[in-house]
Structure formats: C-alpha cells, structure tokens
C-alpha positions as CSV (number, residue, x, y, z in Angstrom):
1,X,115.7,107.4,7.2
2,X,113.2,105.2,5.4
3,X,114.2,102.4,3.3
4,X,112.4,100.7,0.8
5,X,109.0,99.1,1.2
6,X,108.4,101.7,4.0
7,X,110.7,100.4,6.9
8,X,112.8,102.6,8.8
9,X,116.7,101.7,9.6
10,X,115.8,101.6,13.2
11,X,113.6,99.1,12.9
12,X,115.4,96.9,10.4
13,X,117.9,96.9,13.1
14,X,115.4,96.5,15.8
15,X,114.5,93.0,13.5
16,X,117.7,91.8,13.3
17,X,118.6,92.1,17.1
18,X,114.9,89.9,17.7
19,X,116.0,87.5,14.9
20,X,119.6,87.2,16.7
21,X,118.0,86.7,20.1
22,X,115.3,84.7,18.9
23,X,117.7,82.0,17.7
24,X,120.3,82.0,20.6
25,X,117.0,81.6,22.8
26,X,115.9,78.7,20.5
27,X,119.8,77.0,20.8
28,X,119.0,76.9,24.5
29,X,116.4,74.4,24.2
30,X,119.0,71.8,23.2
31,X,120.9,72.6,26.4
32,X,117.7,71.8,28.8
33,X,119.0,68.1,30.5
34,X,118.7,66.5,33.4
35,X,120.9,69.3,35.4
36,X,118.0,71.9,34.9
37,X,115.7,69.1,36.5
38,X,117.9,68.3,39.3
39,X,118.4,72.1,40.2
40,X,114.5,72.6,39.9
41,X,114.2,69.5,42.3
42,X,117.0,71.0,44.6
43,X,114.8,74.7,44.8
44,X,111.2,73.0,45.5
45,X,112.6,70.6,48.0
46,X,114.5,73.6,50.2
47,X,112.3,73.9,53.5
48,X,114.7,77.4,54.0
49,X,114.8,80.2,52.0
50,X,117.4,80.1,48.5
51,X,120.4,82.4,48.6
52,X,121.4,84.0,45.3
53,X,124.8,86.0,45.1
54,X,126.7,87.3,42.0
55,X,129.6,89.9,41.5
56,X,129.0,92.4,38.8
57,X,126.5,91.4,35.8
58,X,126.1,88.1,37.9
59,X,124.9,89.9,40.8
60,X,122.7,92.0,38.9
61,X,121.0,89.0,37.3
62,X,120.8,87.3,40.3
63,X,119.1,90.1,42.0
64,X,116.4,89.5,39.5
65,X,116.2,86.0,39.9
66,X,115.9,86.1,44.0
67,X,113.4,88.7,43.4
68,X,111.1,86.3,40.8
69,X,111.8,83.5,43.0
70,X,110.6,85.4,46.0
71,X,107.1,86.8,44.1
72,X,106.3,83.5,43.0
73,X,106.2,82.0,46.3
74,X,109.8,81.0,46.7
75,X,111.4,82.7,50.0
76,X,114.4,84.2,48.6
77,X,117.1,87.1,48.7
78,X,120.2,88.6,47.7
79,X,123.4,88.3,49.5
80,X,126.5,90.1,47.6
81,X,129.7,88.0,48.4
82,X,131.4,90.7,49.9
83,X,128.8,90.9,52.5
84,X,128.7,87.4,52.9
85,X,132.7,87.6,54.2
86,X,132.2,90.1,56.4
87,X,130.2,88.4,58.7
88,X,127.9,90.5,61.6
C-alpha cells in the first residue's frame, strides 16, 4: 500500500521504529557517569579473562557481549548460571 508522496506503510513504520529508537539511544547519553568509567576501568585492569552470565534475554545479550569482548582482544566467555552451580 502506497501512501501519499510515494511512501509505502512499511516503511513509514520502519521510520517511526528508527525515530523511537533513535531517541531512547539519545536518552542514554544522559545516563553515561562515572559508573560506566569505573566498570571500563574494572574490564581493562583484569589480568584474567571476564565472565559474562545471564538467564533468558540477559543471557542472550551477554552472549554477545563476551563474544565482542573476546574479538576485540578482551579474553572472555559465557558461563550460564545453571552451569555455574553445578560445578565439574
């Protein structure tokens, strides 16, 4: 479906979910303080390697973020807390 001036309803929608994004990324900015630099501190001074874990969408994200961390030079994995429990 086309609507006027030539744009289709998917991508007016497509618009709008970049325009909502866009500004809940821009109100993070505010929220940057001196907790983001002590945790930054904390990661480059760790001689070992960072353990991420997460349960459920946590654990998904920090998959990712061990993964980044670890192709960017940061030893890193991914331990699920269940696994962490059970021990050898």
């Amino acid at each position: 479906m086309r609507l006027e001036g030539g744009f289709s309803m998917h991508g007016e929608q497509a618009r709008l979910c970049l325009r909502i994004e866009a500004r809940a990324v821009e109100a993070l900015i505010s929220r940057i303080d001196g907790e983001f630099d002590r945790a930054i501190e904390m990661i480059l001074g760790c001689r070992g390697r960072i353990v991420v874990t997460g349960i459920g969408k946590s654990g998904l994200i920090g998959r990712k973020v061990s993964a980044t961390l670890a192709s960017t030079g940061t030893p890193s994995f991914f331990l699920h807390p269940s696994e962490g429990l059970h021990g050898d």
